[in-house]
Biopython code that builds the backbone (N, CA, C, O; Angstrom):
import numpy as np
from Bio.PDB.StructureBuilder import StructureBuilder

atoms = [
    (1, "UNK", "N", (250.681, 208.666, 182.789)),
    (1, "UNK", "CA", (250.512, 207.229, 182.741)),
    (1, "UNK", "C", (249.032, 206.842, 182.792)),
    (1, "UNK", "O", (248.546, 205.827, 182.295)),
    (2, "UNK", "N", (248.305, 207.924, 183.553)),
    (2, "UNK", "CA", (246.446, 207.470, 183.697)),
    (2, "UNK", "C", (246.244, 207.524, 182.626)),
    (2, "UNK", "O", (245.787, 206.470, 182.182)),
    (3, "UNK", "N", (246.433, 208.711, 181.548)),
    (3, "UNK", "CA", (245.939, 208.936, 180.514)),
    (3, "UNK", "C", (246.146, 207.340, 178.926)),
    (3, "UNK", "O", (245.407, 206.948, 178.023)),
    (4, "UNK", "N", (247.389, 206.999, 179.364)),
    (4, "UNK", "CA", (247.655, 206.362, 178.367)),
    (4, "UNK", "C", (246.898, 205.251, 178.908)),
    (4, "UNK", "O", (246.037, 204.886, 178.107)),
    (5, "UNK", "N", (246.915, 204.561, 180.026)),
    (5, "UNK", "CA", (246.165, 203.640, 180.677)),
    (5, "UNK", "C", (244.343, 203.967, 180.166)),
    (5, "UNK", "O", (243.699, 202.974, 179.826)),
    (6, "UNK", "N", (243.699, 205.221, 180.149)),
    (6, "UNK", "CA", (242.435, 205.190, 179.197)),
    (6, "UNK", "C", (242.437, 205.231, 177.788)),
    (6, "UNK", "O", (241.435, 205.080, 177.090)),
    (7, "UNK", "N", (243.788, 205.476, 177.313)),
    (7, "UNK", "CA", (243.526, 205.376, 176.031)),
    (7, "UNK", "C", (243.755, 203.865, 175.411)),
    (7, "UNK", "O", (243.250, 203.559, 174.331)),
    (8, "UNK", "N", (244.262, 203.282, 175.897)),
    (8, "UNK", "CA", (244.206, 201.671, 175.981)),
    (8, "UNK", "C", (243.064, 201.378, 176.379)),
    (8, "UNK", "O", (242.427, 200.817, 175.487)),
    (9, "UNK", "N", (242.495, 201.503, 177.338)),
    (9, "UNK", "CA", (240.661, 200.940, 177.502)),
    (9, "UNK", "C", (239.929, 201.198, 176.331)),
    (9, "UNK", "O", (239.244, 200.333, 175.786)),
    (10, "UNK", "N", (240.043, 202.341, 175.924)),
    (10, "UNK", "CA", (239.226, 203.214, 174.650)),
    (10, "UNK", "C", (239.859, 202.388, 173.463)),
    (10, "UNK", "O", (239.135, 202.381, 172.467)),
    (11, "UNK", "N", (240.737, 201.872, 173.370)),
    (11, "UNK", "CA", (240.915, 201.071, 172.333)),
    (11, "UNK", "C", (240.870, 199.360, 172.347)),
    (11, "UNK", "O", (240.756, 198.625, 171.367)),
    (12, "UNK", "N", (240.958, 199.090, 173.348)),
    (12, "UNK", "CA", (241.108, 197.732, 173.679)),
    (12, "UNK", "C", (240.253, 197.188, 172.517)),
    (12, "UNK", "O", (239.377, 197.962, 172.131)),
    (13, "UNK", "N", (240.365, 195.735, 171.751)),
    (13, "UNK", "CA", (239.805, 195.407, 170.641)),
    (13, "UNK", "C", (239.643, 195.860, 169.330)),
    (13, "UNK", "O", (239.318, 195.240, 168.317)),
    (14, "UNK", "N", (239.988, 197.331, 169.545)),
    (14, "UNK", "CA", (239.620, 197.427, 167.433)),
    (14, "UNK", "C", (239.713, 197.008, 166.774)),
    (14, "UNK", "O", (238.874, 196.868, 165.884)),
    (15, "UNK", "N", (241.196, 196.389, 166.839)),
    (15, "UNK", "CA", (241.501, 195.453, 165.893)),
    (15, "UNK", "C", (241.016, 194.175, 165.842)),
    (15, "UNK", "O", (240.465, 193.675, 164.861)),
    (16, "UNK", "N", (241.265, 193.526, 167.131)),
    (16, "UNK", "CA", (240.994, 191.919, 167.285)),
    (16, "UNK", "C", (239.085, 191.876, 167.018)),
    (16, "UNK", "O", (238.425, 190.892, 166.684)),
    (17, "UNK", "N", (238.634, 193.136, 167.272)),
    (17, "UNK", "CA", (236.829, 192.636, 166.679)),
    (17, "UNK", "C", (236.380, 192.499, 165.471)),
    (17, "UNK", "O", (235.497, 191.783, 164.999)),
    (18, "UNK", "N", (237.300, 193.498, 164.886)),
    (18, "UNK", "CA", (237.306, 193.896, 163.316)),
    (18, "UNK", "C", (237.753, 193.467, 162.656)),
    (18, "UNK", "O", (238.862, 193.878, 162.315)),
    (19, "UNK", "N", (237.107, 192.241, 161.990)),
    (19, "UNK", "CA", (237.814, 191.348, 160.559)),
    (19, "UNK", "C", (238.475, 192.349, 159.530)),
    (19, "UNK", "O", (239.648, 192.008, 159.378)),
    (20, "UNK", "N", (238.339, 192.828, 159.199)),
    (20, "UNK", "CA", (239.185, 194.063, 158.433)),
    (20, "UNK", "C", (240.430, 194.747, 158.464)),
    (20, "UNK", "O", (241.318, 194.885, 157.623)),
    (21, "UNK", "N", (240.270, 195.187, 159.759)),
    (21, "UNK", "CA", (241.549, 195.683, 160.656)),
    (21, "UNK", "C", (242.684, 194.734, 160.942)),
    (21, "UNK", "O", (243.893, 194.959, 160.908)),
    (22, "UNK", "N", (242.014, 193.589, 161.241)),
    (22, "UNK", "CA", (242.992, 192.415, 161.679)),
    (22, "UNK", "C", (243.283, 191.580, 160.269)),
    (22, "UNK", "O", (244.062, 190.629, 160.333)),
    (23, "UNK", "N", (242.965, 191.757, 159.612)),
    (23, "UNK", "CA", (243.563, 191.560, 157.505)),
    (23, "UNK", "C", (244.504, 192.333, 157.609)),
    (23, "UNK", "O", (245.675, 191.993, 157.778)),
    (24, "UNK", "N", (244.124, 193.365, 157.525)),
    (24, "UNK", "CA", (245.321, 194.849, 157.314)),
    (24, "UNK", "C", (246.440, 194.734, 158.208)),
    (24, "UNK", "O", (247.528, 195.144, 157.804)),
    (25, "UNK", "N", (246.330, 194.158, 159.552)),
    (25, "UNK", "CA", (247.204, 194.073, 160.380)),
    (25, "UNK", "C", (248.408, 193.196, 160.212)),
    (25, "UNK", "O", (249.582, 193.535, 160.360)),
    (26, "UNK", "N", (247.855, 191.795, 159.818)),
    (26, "UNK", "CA", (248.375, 190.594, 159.574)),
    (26, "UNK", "C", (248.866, 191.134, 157.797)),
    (26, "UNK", "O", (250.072, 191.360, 157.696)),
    (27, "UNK", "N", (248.694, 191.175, 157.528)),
    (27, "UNK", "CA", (248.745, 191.793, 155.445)),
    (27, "UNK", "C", (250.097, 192.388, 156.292)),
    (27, "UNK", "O", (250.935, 191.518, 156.528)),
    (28, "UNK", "N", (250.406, 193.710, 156.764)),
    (28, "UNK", "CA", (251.471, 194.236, 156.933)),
    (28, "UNK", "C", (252.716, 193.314, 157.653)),
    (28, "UNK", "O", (253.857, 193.574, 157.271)),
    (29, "UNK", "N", (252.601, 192.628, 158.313)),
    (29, "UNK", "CA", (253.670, 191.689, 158.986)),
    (29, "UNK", "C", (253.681, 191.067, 157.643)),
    (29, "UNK", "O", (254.817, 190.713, 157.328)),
    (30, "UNK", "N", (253.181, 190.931, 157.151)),
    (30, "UNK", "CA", (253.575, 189.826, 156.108)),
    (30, "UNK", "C", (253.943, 190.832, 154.841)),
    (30, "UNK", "O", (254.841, 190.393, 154.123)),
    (31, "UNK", "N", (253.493, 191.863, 154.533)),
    (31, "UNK", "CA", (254.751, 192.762, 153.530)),
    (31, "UNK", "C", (255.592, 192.759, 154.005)),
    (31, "UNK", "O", (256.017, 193.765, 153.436)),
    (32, "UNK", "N", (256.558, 192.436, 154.805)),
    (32, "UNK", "CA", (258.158, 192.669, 155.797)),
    (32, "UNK", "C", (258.856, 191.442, 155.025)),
    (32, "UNK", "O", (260.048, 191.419, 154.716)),
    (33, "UNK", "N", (257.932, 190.439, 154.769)),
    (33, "UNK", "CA", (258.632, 189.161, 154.882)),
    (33, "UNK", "C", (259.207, 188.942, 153.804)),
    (33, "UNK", "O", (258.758, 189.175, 152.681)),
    (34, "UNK", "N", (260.459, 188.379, 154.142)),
    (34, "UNK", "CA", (261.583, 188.490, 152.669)),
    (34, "UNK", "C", (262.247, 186.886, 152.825)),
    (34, "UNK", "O", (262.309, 186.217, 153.857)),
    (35, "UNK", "N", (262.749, 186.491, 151.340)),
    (35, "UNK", "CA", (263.768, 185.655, 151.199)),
    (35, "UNK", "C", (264.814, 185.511, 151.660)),
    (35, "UNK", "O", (265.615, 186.379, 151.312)),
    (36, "UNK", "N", (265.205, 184.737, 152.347)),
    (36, "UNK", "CA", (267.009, 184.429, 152.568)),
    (36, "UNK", "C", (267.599, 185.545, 151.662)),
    (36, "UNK", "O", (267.902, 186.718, 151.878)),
    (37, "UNK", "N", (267.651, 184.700, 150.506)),
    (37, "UNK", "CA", (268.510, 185.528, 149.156)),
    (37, "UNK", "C", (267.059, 186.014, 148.205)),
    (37, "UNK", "O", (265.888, 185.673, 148.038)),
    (38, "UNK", "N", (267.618, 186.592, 147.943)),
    (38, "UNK", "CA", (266.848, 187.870, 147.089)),
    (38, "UNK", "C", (266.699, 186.964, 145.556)),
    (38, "UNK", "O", (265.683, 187.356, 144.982)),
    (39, "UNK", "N", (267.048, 186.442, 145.171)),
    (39, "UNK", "CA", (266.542, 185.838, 143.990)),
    (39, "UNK", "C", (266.012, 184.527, 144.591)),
    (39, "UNK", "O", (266.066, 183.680, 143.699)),
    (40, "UNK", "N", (265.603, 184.086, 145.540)),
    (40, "UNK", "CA", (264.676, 182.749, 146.133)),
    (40, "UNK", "C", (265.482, 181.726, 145.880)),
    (40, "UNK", "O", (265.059, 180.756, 146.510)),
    (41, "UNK", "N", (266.650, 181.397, 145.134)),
    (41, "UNK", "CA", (266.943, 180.252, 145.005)),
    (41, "UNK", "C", (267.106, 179.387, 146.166)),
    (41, "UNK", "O", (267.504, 179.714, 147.284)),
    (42, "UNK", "N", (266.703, 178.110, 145.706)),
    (42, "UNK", "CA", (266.351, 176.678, 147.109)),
    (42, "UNK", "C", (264.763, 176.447, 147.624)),
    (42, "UNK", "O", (264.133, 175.585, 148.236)),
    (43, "UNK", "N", (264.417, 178.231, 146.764)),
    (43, "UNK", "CA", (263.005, 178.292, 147.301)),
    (43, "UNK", "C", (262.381, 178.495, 146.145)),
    (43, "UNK", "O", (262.542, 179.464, 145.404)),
    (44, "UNK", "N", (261.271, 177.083, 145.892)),
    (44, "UNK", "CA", (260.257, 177.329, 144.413)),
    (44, "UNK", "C", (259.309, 178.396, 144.881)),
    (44, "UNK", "O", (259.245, 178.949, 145.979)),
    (45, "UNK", "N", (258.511, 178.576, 143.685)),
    (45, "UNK", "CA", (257.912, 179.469, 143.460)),
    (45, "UNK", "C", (256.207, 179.096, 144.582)),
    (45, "UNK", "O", (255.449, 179.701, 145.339)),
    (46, "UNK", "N", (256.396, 177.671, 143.967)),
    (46, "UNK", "CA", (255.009, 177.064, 144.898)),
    (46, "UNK", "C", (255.503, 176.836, 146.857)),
    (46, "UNK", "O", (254.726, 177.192, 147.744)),
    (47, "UNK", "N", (256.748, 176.266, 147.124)),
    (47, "UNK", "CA", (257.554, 176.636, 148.452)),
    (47, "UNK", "C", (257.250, 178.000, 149.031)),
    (47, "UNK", "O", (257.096, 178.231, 150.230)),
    (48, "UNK", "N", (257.163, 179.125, 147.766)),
    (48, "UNK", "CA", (257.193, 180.318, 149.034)),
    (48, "UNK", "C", (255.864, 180.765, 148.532)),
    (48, "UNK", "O", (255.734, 181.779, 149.218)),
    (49, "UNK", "N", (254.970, 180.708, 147.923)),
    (49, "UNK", "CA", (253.511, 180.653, 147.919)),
    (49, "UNK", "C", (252.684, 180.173, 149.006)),
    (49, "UNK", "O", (251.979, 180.882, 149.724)),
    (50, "UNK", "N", (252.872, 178.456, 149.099)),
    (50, "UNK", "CA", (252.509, 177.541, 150.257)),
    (50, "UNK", "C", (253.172, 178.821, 151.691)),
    (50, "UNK", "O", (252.331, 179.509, 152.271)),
    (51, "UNK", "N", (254.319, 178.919, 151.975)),
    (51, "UNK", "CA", (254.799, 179.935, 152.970)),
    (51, "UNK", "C", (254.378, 180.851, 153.214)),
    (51, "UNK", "O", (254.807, 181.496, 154.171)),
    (52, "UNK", "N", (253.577, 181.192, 152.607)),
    (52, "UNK", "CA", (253.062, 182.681, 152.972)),
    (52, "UNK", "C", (251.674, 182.454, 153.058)),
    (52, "UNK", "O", (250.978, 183.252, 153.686)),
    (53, "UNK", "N", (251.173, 181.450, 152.498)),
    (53, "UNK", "CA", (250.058, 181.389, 152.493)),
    (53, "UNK", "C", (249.630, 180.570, 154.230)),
    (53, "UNK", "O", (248.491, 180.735, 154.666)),
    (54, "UNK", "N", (250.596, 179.795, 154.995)),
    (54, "UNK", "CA", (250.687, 179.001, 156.138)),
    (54, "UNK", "C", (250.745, 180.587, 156.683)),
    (54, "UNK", "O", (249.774, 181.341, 156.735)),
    (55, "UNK", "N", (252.123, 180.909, 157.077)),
    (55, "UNK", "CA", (251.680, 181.834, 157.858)),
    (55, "UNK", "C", (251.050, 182.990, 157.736)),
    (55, "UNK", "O", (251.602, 183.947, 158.280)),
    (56, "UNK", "N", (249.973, 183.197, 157.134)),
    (56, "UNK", "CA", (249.034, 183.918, 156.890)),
    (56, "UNK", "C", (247.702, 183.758, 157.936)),
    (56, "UNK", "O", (247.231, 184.574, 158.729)),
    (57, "UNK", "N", (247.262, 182.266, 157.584)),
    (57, "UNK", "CA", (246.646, 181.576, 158.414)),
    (57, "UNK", "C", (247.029, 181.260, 159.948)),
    (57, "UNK", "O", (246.204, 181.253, 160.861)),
    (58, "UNK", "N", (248.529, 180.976, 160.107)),
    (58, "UNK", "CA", (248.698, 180.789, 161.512)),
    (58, "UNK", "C", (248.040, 182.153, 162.216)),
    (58, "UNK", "O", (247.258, 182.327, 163.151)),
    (59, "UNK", "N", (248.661, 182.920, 161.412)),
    (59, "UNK", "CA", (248.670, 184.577, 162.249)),
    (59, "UNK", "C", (247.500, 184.998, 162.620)),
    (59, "UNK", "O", (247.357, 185.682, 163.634)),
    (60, "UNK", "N", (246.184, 184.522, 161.582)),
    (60, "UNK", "CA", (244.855, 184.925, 161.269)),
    (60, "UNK", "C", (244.156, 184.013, 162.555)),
    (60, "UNK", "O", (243.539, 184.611, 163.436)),
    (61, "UNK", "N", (244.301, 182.554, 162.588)),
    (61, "UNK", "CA", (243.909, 181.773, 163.422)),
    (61, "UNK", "C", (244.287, 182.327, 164.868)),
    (61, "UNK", "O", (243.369, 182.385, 165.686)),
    (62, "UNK", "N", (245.357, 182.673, 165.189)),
    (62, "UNK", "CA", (246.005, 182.759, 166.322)),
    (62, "UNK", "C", (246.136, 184.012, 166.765)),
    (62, "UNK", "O", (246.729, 184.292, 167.807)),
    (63, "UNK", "N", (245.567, 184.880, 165.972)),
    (63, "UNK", "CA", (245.524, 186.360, 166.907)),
    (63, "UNK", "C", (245.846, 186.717, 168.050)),
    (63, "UNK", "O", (246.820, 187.385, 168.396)),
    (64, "UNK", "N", (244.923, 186.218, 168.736)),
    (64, "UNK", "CA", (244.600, 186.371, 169.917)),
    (64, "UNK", "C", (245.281, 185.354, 171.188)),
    (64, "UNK", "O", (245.221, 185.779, 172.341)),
    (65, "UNK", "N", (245.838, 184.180, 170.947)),
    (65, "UNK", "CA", (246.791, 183.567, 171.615)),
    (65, "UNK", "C", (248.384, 184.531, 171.240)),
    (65, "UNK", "O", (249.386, 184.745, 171.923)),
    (66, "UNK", "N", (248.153, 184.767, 170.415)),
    (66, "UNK", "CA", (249.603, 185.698, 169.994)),
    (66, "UNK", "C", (250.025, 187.256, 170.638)),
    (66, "UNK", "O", (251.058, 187.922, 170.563)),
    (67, "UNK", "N", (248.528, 187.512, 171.387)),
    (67, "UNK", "CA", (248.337, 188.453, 171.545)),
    (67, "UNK", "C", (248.851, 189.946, 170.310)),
    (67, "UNK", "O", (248.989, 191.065, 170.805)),
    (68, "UNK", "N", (248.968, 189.838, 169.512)),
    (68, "UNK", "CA", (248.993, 190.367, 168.427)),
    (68, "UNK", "C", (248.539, 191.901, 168.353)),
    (68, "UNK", "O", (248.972, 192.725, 167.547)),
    (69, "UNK", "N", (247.926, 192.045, 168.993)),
    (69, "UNK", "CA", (247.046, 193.312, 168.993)),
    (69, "UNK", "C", (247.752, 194.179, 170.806)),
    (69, "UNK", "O", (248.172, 195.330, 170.919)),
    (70, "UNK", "N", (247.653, 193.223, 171.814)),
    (70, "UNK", "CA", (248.374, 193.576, 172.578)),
    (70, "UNK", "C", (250.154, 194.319, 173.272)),
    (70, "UNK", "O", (250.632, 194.877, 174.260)),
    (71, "UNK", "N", (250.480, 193.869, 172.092)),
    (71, "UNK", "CA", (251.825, 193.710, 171.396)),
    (71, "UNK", "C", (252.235, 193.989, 170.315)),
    (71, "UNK", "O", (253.254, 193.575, 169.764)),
    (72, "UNK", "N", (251.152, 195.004, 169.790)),
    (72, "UNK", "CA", (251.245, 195.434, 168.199)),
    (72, "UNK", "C", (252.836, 196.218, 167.672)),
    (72, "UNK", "O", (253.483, 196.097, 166.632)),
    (73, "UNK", "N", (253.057, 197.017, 168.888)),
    (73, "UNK", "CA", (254.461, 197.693, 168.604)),
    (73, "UNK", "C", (255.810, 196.528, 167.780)),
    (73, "UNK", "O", (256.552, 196.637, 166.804)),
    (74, "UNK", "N", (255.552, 195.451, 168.844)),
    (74, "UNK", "CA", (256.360, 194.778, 168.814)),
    (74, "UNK", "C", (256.434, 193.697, 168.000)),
    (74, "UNK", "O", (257.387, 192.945, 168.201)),
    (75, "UNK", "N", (255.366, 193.314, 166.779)),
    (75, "UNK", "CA", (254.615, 192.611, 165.835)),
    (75, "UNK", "C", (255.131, 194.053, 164.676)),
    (75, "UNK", "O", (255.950, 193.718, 163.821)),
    (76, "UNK", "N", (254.913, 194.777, 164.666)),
    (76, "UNK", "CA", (255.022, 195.856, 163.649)),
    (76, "UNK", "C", (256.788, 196.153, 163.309)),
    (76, "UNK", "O", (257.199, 196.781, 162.333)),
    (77, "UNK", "N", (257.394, 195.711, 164.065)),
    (77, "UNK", "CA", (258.770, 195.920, 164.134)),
    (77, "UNK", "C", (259.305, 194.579, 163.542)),
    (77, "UNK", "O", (260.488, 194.623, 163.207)),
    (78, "UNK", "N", (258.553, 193.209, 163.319)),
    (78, "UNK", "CA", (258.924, 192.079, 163.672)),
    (78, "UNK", "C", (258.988, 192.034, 161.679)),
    (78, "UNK", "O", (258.169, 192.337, 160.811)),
    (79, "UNK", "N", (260.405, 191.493, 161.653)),
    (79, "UNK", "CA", (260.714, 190.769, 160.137)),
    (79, "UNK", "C", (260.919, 189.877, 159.928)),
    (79, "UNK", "O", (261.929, 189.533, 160.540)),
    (80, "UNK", "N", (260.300, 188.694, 158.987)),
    (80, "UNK", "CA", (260.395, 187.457, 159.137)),
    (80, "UNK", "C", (261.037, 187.360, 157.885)),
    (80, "UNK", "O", (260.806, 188.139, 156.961)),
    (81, "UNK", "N", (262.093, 186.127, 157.813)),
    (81, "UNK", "CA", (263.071, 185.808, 156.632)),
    (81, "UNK", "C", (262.722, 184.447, 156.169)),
    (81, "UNK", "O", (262.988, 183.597, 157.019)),
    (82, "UNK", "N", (262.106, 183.895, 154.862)),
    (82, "UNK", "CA", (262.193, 182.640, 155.172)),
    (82, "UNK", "C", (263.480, 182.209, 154.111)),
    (82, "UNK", "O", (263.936, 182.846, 153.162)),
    (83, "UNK", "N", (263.980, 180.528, 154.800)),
    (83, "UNK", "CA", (265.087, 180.551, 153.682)),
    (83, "UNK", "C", (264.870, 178.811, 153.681)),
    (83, "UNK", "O", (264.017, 178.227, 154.350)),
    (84, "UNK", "N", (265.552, 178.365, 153.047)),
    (84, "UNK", "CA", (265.497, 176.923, 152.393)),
    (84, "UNK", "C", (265.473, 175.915, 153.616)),
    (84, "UNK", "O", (265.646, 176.455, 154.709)),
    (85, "UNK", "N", (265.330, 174.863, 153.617)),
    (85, "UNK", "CA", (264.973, 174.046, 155.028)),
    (85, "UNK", "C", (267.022, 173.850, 155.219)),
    (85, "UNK", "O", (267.878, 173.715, 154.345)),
    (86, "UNK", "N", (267.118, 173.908, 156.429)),
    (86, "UNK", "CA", (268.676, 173.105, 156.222)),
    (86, "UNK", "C", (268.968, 171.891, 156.588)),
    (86, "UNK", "O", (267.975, 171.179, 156.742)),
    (87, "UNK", "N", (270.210, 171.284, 156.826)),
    (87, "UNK", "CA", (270.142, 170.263, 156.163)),
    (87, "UNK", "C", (270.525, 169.631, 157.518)),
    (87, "UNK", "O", (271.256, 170.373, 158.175)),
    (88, "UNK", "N", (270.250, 168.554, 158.060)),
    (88, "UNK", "CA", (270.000, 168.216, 159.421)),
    (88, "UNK", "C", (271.747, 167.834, 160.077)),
    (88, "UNK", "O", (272.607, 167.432, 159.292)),
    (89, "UNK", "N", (271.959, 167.973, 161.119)),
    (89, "UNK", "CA", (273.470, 168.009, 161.517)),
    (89, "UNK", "C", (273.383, 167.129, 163.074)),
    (89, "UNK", "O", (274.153, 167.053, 164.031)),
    (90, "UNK", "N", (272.013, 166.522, 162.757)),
    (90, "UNK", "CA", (271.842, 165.274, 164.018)),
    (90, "UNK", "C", (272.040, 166.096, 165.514)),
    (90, "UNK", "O", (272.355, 165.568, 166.580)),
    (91, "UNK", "N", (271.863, 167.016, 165.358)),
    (91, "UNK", "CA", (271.761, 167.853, 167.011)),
    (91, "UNK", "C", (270.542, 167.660, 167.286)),
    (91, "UNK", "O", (269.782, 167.543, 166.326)),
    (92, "UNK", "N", (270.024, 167.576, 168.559)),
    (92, "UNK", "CA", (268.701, 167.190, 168.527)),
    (92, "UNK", "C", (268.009, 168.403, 169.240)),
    (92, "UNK", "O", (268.652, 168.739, 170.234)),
    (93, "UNK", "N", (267.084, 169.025, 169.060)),
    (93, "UNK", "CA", (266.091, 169.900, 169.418)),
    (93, "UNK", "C", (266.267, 171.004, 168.295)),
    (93, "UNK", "O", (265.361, 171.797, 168.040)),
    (94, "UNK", "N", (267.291, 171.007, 167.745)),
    (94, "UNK", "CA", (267.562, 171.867, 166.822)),
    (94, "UNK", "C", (266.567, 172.215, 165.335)),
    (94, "UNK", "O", (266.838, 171.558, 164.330)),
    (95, "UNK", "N", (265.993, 172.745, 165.301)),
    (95, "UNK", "CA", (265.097, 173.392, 164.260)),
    (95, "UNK", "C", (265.342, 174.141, 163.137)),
    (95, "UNK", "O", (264.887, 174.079, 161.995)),
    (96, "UNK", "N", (265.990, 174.722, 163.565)),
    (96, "UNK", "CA", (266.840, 175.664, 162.048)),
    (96, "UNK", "C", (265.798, 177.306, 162.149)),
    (96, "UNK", "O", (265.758, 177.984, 161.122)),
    (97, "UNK", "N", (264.956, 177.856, 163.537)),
    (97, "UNK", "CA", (264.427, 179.033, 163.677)),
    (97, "UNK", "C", (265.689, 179.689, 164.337)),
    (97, "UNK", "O", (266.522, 179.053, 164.984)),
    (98, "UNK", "N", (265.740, 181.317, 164.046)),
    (98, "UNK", "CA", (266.683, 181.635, 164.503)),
    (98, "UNK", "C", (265.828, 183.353, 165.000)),
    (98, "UNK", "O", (265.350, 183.993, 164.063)),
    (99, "UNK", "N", (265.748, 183.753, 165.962)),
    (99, "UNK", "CA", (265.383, 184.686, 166.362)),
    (99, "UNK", "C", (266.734, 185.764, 166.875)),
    (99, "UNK", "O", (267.776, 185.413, 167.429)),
    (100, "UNK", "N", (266.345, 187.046, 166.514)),
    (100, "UNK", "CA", (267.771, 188.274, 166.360)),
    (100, "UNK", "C", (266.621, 189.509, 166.802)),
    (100, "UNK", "O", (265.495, 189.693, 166.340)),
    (101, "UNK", "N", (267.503, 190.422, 168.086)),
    (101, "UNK", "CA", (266.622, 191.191, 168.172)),
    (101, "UNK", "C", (267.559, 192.600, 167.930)),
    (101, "UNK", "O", (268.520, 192.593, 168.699)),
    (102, "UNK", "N", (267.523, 193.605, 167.198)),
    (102, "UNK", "CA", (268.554, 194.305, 167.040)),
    (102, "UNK", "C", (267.893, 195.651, 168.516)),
    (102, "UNK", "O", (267.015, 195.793, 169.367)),
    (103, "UNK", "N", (269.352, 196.456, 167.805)),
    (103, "UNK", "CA", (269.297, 198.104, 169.309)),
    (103, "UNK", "C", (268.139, 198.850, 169.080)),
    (103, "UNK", "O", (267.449, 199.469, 169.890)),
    (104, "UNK", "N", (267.947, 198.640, 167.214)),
    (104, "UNK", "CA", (266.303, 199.713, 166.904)),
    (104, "UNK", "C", (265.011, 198.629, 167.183)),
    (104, "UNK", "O", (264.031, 198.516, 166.446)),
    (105, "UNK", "N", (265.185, 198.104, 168.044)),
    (105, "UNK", "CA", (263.853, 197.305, 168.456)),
    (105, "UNK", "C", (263.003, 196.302, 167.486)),
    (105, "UNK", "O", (261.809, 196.004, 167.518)),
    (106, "UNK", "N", (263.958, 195.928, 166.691)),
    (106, "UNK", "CA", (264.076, 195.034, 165.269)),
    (106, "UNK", "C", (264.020, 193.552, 165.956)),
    (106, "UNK", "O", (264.976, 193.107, 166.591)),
    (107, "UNK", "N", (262.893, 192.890, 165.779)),
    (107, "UNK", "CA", (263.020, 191.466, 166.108)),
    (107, "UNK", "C", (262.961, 190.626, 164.559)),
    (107, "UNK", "O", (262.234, 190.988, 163.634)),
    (108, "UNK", "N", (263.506, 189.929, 164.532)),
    (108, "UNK", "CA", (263.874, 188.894, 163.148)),
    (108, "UNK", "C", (264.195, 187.805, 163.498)),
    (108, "UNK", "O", (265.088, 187.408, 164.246)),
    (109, "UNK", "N", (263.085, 187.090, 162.674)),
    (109, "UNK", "CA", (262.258, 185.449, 163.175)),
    (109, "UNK", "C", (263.432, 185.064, 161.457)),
    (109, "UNK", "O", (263.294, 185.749, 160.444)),
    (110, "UNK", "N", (264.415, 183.940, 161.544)),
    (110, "UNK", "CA", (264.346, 182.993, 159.667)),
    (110, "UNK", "C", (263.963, 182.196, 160.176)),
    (110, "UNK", "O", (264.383, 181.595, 161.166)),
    (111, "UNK", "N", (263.204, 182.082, 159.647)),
    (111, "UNK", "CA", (261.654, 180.557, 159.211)),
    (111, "UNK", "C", (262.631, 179.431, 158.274)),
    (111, "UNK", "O", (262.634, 179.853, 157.117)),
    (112, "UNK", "N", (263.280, 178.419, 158.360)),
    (112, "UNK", "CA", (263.098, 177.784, 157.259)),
    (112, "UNK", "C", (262.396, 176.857, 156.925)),
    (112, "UNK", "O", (261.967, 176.071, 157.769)),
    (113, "UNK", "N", (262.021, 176.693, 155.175)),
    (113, "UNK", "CA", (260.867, 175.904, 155.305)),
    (113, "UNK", "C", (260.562, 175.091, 154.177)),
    (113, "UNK", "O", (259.569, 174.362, 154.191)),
]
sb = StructureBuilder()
sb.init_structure("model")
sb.init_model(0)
sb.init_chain("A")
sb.init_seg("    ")
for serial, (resi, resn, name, xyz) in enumerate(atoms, 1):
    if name == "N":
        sb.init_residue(resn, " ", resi, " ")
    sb.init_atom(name, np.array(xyz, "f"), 0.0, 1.0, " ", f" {name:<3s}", serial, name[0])
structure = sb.get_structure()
């Protein structure tokens, strides 16, 4: 446990200092990210452009409140779905995010948007 405890000191920041690293980092969460349905329909072409291009930026901006780098295991496992906005059913607090964490340590965020 000491050992892994210095190898975490010895790494602390690589990523979060390194504009590069933290592209590559954020770039890979975002190769995961898939459509509802596989042919996009509900979702234009400029809809999931704009989408990827938002959370690109959230992720980039927010690194470090996200702890992202701290939590990399668990960011690296993480699949995001986005799918068409739905359609409001007057419940109130209700958003339409749906978070699923499976047994292989699979967390899955659908975004709709």
């Amino acid at each position: 446990a000491i050992e892994d405890m210095y190898a975490d000191i010895q790494t602390e920041g690589l990523i979060a200092k390194n504009p590069h690293r933290r592209q590559e980092f954020v770039a890979n969460i975002l190769s995961r990210t898939r459509l509802a349905d596989e042919e996009g329909e509900g979702l234009s072409v400029l809809d999931q452009l704009g989408a990827f291009r938002r959370l690109s930026s959230i992720l980039e901006e927010n690194f470090e409140k996200l702890y992202m780098e701290d939590y990399g295991r668990m960011w690296e496992n993480l699949v995001i779905i986005l799918s068409p906005p739905r359609q409001k059913r007057g419940t109130r607090g209700e958003n339409g995010f749906k978070f699923t964490y499976s047994a292989n340590e699979i967390v899955t965020v659908h975004i709709p948007i």
